[in-house]
C-alpha positions in Angstrom: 105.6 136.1 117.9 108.2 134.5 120.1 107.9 134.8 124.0 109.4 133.3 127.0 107.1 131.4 128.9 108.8 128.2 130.2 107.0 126.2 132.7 103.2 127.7 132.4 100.3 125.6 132.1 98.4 125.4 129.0 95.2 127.3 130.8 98.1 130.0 131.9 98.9 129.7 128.4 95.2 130.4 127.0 94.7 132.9 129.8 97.7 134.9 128.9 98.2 135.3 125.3 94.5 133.9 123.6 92.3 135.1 126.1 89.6 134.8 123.5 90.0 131.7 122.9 88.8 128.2 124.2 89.8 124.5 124.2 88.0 123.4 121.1 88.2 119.3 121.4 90.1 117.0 123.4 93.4 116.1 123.3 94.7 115.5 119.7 95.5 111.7 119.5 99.3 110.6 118.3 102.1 109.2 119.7 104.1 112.4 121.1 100.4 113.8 122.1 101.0 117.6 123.9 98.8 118.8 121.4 95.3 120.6 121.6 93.4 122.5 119.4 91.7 126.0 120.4 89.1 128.2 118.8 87.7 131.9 119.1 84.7 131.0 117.0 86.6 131.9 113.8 90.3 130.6 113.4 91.4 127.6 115.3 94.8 127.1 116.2 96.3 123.7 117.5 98.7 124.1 120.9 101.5 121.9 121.0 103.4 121.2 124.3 107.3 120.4 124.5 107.7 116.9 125.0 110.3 114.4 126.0 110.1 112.5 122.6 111.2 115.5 120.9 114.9 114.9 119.6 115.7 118.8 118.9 115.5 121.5 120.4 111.6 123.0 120.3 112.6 126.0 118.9 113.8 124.0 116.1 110.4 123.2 115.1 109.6 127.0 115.0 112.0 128.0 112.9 111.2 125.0 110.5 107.7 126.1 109.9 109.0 129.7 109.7 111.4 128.4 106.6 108.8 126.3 104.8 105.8 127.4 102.3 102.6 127.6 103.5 101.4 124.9 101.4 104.2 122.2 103.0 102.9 123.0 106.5 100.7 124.9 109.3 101.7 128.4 109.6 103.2 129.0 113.6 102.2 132.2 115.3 103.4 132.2 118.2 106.4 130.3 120.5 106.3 130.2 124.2 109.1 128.4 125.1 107.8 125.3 126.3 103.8 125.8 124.1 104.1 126.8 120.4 100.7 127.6 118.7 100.2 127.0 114.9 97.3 127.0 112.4 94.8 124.4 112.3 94.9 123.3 109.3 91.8 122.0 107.3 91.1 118.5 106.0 91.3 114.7 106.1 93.5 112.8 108.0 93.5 109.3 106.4 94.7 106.0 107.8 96.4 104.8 104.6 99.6 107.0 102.6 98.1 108.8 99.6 98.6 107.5 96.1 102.8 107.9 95.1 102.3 110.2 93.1 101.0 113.4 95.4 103.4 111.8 97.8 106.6 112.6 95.4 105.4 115.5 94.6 105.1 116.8 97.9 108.9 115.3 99.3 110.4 116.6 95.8 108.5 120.3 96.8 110.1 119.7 100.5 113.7 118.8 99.3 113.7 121.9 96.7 113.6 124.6 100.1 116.7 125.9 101.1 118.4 124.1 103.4 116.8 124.5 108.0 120.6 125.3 109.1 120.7 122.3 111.8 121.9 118.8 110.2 120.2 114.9 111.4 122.4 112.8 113.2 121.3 109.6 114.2 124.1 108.4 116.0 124.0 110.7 119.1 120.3 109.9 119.0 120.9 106.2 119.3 123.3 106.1 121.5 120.9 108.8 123.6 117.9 106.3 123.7 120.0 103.1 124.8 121.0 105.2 127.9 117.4 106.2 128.3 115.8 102.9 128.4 114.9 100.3 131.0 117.8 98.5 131.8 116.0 95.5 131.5 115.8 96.2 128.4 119.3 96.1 126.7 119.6 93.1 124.7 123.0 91.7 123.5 121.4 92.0 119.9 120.7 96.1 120.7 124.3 96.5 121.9 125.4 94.4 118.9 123.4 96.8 116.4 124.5 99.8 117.9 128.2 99.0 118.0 128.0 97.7 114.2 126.0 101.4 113.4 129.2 103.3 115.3 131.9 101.0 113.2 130.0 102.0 109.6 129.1 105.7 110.5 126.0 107.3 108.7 126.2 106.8 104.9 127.6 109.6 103.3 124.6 111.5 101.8 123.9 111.2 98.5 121.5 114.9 98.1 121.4 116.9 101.0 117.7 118.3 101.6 115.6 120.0 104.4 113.9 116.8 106.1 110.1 116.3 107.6 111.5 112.9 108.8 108.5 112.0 110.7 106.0 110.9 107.5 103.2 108.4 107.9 99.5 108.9 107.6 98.6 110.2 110.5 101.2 113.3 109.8 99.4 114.1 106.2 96.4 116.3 105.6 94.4 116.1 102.8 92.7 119.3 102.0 91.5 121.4 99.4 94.2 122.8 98.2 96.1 119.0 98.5 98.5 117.6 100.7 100.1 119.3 103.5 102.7 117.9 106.5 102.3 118.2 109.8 104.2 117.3 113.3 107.6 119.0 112.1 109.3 118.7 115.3 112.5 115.8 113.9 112.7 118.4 110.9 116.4 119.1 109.9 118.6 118.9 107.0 119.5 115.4 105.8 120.4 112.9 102.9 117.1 112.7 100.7 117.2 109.1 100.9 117.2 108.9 104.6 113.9 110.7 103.9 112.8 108.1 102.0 113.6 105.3 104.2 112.0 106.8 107.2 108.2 107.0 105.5 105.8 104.7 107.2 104.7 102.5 104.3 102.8 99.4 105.0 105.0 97.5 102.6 108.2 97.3 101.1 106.8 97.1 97.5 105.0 100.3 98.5 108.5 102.4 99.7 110.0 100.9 96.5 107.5 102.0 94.2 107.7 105.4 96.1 111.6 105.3 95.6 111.3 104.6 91.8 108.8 107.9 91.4 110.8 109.8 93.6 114.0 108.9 91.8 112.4 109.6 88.2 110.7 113.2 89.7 114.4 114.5 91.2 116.2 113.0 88.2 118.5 110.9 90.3 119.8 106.8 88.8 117.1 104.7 90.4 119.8 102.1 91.1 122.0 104.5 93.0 119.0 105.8 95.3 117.8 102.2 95.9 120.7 101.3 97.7 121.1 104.6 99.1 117.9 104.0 100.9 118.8 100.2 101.5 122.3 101.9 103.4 120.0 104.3 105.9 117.2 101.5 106.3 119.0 100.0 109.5 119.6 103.1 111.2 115.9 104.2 110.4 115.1 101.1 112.4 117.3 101.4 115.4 115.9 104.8 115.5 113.0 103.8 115.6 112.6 101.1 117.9 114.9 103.4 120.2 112.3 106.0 120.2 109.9 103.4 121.5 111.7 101.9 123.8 112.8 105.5 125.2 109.2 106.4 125.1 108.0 103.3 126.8 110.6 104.6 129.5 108.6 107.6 130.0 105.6 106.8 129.9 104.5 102.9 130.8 102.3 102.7 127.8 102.2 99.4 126.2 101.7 100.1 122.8 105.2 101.5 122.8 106.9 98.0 123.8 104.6 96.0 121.5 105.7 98.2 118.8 109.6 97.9 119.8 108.7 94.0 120.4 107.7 93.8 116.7 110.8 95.8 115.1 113.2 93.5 117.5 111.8 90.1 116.0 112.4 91.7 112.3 115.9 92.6 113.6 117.2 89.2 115.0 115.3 87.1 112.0 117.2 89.3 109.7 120.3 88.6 111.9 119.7 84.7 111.7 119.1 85.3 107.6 122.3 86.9 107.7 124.0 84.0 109.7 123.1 81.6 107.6 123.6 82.8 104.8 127.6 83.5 106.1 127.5 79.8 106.4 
């Protein structure tokens, strides 16, 4: 169901449209937060709130989880402009990525769907969070990365897909039936190794053992999408450091700038690596 409800509260919300239902738990912890889940006694449904992190329209989101299979992500039942309600969904959240192979598995299942209709560009994003920030906090090395991005432009993609883009731990659900995405709201249609750069592994070896599977399960040279993902792993960076620094702008929460801190010290040593190796 799609309604027009800009602007209402989220008890407006639960008074208008689930008048049987009840907040269920707190406030569903994460990064974006907005999120809440509700209950009648029987089904459960989690509440998420438009927020300013969000790089697409909300609508977007919507749609996304309209497109996909029900085992890639929670089914949405209803939008309301700036709320969007969608099925709980059942399971584990763990604090560690799940073996490769179920990983593959379920980005080769994602990348198979027709394609959203919207494309990922990173570049109007970048340049969208360096105007966002503090201005005490654009470095000469930002600036530098961000003009070197805009000279290269995006790679060209290499397999065009429908993109989660937003995969880490936190974002999988383990469940019954196995793994299942949520938080689709930077979904879009993208280069499959963009995909691949952009999940939160704790290591490099990790993402490169998850490249080889991947590259084996969608029959593509292993060679070719290793440096495809090499290409997009800068601007993966800048976008994400941008996103914390723009969210640190927002919101005064610390953990944001200790998180852009740490990505801006990988940055300029790889810069000084670089350097000397010119040299």
């Amino acid at each position: 169901m799609q309604f027009n409800s800009n602007k209402l509260t989220r008890d407006e919300i639960l008074s208008r449209y689930f008048p049987h239902y009840a907040p269920a738990a707190a406030q569903l912890t994460g990064l974006s937060g907005g999120s809440c889940l509700i209950s009648d006694g029987r089904h459960s449904l989690v509440l998420r709130q438009r927020h300013q992190a969000t790089s697409s329209p909300f609508l977007r989101q919507y749609r996304a989880l309209k497109s996909v299979p029900d085992d890639l992500g929670p089914r949405p039942s209803h939008w309301l402009g700036d709320w969007m309600a969608v099925e709980f969904i059942t399971g584990e959240v763990k604090e560690t990525l799940p073996d490769i192979i179920p990983l593959v598995d379920l980005l080769n299942r994602l990348h198979h769907q027709p394609l959203f209709g919207w494309r990922i560009s990173l570049l109007p994003l970048l340049e969208r969070y360096w105007l966002e920030c503090s201005p005490a906090r654009r470095t000469v090395l930002w600036l530098r990365q961000l003009q070197a991005l805009r000279r290269q432009g995006e790679p060209r993609p290499l397999r065009m897909a429908p993109l989660h883009m937003d995969i880490h731990a936190g974002n999988l659900v383990h469940g019954a039936d196995g793994l299942r995405l949520i938080d689709w709201e930077y979904a879009g249609d993208g280069d499959v190794a963009m995909e691949l750069a952009s999940v939160w592994t704790e290591t490099e070896a990790q993402r490169d053992r998850l490249v080889a599977a991947y590259a084996t399960r969608a029959a593509i040279d292993p060679e070719t999408l290793r440096r495809q993902v090499r290409r997009w792993k800068p601007w993966i960076a800048m976008l994400m450091v941008g996103w914390y620094e723009s969210r640190w702008q927002q919101t005064g929460d610390r953990q944001f700038i200790t998180l852009a801190d740490a990505i801006w010290r990988q940055l300029s040593f790889k810069g000084k690596e670089r350097s000397v190796w010119v040299r």
